[in-house]
N, CA, C and O atoms as a GROMACS GRO file, in nm:
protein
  328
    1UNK      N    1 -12.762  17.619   0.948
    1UNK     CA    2 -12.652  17.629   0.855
    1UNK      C    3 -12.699  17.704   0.730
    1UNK      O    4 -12.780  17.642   0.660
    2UNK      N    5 -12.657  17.841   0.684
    2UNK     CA    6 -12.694  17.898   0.591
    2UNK      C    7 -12.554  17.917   0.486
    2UNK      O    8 -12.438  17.953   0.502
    3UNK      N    9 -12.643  17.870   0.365
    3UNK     CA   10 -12.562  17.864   0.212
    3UNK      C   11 -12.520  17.968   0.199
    3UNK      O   12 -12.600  18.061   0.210
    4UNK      N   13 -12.355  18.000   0.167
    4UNK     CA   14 -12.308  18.115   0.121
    4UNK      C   15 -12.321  18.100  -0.024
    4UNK      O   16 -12.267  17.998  -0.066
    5UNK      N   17 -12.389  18.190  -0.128
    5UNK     CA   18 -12.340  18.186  -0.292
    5UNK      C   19 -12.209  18.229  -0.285
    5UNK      O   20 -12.147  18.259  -0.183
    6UNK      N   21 -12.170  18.230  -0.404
    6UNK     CA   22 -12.042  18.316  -0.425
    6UNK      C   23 -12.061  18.428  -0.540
    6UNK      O   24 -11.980  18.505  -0.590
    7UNK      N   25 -12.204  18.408  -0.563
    7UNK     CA   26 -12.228  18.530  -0.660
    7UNK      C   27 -12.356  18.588  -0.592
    7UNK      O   28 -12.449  18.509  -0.571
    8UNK      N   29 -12.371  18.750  -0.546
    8UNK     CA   30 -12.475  18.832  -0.548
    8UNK      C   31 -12.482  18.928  -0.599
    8UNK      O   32 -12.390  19.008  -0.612
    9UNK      N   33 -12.619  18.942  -0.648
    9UNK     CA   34 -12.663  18.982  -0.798
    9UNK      C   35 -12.655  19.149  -0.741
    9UNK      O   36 -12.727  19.183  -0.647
   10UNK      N   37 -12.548  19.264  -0.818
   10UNK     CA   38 -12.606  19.386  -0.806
   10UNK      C   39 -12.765  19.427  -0.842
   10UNK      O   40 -12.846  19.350  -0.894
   11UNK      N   41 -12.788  19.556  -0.806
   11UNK     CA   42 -12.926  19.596  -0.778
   11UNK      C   43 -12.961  19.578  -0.924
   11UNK      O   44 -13.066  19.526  -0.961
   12UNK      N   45 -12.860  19.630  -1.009
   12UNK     CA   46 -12.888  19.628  -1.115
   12UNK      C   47 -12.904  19.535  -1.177
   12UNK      O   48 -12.997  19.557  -1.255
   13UNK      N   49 -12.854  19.411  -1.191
   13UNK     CA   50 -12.879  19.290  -1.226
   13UNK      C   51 -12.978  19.177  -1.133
   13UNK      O   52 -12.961  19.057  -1.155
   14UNK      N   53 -13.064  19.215  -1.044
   14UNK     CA   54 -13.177  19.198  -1.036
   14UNK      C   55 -13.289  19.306  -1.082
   14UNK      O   56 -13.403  19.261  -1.066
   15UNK      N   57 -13.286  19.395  -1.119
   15UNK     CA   58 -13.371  19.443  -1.179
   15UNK      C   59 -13.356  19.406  -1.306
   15UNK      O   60 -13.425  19.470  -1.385
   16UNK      N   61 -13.259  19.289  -1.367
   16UNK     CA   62 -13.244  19.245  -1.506
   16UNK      C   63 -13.309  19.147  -1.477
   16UNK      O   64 -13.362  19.096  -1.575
   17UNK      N   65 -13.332  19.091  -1.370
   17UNK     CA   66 -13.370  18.935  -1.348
   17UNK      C   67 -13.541  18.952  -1.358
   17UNK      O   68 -13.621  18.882  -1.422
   18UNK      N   69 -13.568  19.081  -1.263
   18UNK     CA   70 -13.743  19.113  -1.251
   18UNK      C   71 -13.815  19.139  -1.422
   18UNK      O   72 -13.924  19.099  -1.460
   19UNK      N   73 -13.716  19.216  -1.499
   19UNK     CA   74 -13.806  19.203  -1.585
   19UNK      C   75 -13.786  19.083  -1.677
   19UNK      O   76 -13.860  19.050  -1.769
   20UNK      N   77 -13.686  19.028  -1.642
   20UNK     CA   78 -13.707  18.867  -1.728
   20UNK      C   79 -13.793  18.761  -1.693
   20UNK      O   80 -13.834  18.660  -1.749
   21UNK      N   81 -13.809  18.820  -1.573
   21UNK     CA   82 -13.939  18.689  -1.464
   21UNK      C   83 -14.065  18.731  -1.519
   21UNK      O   84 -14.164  18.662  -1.541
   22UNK      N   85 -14.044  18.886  -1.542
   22UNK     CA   86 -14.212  18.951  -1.587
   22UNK      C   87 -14.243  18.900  -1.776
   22UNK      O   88 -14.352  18.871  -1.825
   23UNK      N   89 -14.109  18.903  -1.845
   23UNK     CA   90 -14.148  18.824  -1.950
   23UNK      C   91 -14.152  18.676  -1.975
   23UNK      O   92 -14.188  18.609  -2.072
   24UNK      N   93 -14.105  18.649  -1.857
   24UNK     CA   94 -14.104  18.476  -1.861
   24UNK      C   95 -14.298  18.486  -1.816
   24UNK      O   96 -14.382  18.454  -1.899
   25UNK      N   97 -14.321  18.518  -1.724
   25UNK     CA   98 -14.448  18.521  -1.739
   25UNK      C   99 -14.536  18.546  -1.780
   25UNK      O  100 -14.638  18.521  -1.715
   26UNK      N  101 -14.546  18.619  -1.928
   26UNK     CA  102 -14.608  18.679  -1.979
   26UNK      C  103 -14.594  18.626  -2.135
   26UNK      O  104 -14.673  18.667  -2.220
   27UNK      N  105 -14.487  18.529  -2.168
   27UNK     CA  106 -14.446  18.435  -2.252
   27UNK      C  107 -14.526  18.292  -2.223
   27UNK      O  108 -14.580  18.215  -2.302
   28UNK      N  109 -14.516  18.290  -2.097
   28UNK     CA  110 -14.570  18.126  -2.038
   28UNK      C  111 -14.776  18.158  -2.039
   28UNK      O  112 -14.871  18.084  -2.068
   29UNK      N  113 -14.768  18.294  -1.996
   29UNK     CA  114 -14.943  18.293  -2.015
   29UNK      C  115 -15.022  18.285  -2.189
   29UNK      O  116 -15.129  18.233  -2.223
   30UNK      N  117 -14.934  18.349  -2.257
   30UNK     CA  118 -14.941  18.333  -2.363
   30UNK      C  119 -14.986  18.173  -2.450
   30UNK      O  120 -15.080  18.139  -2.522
   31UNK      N  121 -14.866  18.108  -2.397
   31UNK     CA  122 -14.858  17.962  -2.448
   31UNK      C  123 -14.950  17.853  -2.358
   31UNK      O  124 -14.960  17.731  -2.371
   32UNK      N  125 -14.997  17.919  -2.287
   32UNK     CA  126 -15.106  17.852  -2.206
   32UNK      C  127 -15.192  17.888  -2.286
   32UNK      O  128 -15.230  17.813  -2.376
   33UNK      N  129 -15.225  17.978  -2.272
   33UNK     CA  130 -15.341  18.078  -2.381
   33UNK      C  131 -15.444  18.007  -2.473
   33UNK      O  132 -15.564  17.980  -2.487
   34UNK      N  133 -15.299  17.993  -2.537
   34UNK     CA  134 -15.267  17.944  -2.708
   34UNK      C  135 -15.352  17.807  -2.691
   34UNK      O  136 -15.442  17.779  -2.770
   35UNK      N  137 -15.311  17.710  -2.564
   35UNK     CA  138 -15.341  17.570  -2.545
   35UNK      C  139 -15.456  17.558  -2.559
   35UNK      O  140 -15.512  17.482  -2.639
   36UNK      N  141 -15.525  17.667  -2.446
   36UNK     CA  142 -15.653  17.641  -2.377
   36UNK      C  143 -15.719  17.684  -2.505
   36UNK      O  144 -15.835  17.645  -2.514
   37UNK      N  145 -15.674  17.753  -2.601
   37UNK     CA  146 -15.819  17.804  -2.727
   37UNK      C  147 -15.808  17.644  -2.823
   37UNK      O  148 -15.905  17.586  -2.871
   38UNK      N  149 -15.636  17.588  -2.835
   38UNK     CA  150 -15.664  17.474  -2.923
   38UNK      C  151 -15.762  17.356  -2.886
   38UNK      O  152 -15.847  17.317  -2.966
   39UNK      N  153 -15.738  17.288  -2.726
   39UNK     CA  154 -15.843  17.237  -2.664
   39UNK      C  155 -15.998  17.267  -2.682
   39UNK      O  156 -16.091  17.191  -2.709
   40UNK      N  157 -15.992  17.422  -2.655
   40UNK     CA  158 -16.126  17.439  -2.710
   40UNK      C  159 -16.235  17.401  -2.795
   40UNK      O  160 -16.352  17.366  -2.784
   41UNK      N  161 -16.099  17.437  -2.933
   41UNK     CA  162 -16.128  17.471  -3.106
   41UNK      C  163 -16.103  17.273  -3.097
   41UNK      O  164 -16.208  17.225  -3.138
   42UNK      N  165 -16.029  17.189  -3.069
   42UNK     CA  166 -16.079  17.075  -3.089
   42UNK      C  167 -16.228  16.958  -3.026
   42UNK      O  168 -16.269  16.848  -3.063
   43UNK      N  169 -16.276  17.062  -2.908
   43UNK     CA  170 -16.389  17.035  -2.856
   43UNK      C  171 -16.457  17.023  -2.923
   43UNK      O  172 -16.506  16.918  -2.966
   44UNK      N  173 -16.485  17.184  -2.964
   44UNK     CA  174 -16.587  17.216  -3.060
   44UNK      C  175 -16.586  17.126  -3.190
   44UNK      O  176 -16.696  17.098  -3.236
   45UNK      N  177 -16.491  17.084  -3.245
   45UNK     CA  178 -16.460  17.025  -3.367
   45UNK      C  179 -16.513  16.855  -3.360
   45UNK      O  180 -16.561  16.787  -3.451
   46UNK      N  181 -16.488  16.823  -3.240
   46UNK     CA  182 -16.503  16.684  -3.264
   46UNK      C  183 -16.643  16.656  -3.172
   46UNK      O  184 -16.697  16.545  -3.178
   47UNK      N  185 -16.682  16.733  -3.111
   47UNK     CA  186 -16.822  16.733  -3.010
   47UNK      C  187 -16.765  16.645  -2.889
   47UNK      O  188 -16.844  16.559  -2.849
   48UNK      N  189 -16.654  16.651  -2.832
   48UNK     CA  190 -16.629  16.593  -2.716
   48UNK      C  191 -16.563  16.699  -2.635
   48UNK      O  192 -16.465  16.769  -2.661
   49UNK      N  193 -16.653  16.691  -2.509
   49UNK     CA  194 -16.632  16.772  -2.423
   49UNK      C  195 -16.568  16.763  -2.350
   49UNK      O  196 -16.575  16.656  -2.289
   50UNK      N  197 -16.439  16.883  -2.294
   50UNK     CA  198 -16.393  16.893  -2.190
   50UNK      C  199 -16.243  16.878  -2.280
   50UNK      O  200 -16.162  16.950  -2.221
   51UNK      N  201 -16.206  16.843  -2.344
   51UNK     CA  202 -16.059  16.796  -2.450
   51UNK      C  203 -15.930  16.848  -2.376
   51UNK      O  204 -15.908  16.970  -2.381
   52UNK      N  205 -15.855  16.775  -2.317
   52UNK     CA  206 -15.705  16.856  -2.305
   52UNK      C  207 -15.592  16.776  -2.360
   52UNK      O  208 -15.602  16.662  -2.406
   53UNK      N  209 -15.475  16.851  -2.352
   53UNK     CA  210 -15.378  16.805  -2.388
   53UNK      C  211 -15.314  16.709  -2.200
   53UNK      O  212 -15.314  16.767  -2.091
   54UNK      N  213 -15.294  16.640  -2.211
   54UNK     CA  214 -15.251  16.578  -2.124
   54UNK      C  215 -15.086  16.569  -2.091
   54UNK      O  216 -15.014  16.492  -2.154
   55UNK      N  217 -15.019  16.685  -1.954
   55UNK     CA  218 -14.947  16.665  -1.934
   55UNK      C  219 -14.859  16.546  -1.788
   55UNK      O  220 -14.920  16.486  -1.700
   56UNK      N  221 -14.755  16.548  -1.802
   56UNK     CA  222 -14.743  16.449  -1.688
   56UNK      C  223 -14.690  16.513  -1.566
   56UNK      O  224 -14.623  16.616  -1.572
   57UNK      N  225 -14.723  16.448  -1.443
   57UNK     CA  226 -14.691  16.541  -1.296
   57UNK      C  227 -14.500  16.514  -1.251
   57UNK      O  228 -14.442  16.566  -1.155
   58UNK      N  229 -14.447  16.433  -1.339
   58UNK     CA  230 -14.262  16.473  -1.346
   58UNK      C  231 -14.225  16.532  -1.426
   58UNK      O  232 -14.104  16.547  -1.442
   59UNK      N  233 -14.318  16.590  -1.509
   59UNK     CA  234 -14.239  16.716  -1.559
   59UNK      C  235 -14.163  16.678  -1.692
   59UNK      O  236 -14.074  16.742  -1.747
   60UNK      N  237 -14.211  16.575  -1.724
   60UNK     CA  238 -14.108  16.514  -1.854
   60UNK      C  239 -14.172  16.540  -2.047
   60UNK      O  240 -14.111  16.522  -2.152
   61UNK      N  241 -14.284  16.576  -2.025
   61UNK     CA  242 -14.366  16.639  -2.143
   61UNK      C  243 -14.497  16.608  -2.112
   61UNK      O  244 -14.551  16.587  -2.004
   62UNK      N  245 -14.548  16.607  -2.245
   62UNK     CA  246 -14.670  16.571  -2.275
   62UNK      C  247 -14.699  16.446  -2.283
   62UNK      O  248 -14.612  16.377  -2.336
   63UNK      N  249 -14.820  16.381  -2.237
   63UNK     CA  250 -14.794  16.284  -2.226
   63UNK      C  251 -14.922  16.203  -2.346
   63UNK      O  252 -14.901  16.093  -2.396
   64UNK      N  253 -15.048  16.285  -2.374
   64UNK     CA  254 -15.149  16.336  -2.486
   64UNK      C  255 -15.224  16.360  -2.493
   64UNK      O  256 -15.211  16.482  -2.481
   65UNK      N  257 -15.356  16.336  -2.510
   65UNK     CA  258 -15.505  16.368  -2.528
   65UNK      C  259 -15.573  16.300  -2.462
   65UNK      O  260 -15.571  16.177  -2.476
   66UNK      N  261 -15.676  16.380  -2.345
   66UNK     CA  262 -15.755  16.306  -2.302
   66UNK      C  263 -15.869  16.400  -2.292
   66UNK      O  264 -15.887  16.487  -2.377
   67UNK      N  265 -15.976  16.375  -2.148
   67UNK     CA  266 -16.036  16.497  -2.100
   67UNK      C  267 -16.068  16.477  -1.975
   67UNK      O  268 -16.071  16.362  -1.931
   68UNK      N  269 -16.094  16.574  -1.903
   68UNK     CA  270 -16.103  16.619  -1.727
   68UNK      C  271 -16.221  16.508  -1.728
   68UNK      O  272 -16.176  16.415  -1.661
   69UNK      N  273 -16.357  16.472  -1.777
   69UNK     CA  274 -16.411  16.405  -1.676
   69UNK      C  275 -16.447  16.277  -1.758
   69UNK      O  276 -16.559  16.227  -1.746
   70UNK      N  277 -16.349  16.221  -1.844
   70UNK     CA  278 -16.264  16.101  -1.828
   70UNK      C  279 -16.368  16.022  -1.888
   70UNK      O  280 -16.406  15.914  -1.844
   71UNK      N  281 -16.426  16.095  -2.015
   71UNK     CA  282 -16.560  16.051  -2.112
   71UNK      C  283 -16.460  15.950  -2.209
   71UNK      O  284 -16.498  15.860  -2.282
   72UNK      N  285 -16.373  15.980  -2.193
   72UNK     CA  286 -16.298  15.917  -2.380
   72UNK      C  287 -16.166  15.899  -2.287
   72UNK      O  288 -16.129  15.976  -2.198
   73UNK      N  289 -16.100  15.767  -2.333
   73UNK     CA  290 -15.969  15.679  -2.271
   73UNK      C  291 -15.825  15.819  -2.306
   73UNK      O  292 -15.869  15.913  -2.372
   74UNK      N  293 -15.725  15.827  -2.280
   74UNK     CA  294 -15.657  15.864  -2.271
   74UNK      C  295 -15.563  15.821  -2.413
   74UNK      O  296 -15.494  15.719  -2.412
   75UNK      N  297 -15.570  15.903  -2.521
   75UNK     CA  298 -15.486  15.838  -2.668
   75UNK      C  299 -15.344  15.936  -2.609
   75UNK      O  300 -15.328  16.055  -2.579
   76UNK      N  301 -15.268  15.829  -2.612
   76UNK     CA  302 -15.091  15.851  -2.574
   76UNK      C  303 -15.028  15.913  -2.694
   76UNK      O  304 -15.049  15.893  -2.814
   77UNK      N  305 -14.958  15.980  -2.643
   77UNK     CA  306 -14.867  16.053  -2.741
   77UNK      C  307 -14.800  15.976  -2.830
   77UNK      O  308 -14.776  16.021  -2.942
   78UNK      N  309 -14.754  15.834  -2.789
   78UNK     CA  310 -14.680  15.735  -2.911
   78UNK      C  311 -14.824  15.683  -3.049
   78UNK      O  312 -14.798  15.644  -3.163
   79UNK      N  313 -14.960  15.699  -2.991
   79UNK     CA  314 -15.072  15.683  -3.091
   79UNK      C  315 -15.089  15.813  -3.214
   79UNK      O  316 -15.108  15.827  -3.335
   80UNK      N  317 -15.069  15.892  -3.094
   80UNK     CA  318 -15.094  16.051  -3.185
   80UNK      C  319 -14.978  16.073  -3.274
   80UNK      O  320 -14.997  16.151  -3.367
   81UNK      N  321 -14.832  16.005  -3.258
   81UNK     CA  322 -14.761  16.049  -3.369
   81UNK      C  323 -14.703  15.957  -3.433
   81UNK      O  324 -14.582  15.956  -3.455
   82UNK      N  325 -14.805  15.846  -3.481
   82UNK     CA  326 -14.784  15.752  -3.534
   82UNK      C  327 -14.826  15.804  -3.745
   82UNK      O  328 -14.811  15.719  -3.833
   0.00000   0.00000   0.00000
């Protein structure tokens, strides 16, 4: 059983869509970017290694600060914006 849309996109308006996918991706590498140098720059700052921002696997935000090999407990986002 195959889905009929009721809208298909002229050529031209997927080639509106490709370069919005190419700046959506190039917006999203950016803000990754950005993450991975703050993680960094707070490594370096506090001498604990490995530092990330801790997101959650449903997709619902951030969830806060921890690190990959699980040296230092997990401080929750309701601690951090207290």
């Amino acid at each position: 059983m195959n889905k009929t849309y009721k809208i298909k996109p002229t050529r031209k308006q997927l080639a509106t869509l490709k370069k919005g996918w190419k700046l959506f991706q190039a917006i999203n590498d950016t803000y990754y970017e950005s993450i991975s140098d703050l993680e960094g720059k707070l490594s370096k700052e506090t001498g604990i290694e490995e530092i990330e921002f801790i997101h959650d696997n449903m997709c619902m935000g951030w969830s806060g600060i921890g690190n990959g090999t699980r040296t230092i407990r997990l401080f929750q986002r309701s601690e951090l914006e207290k």
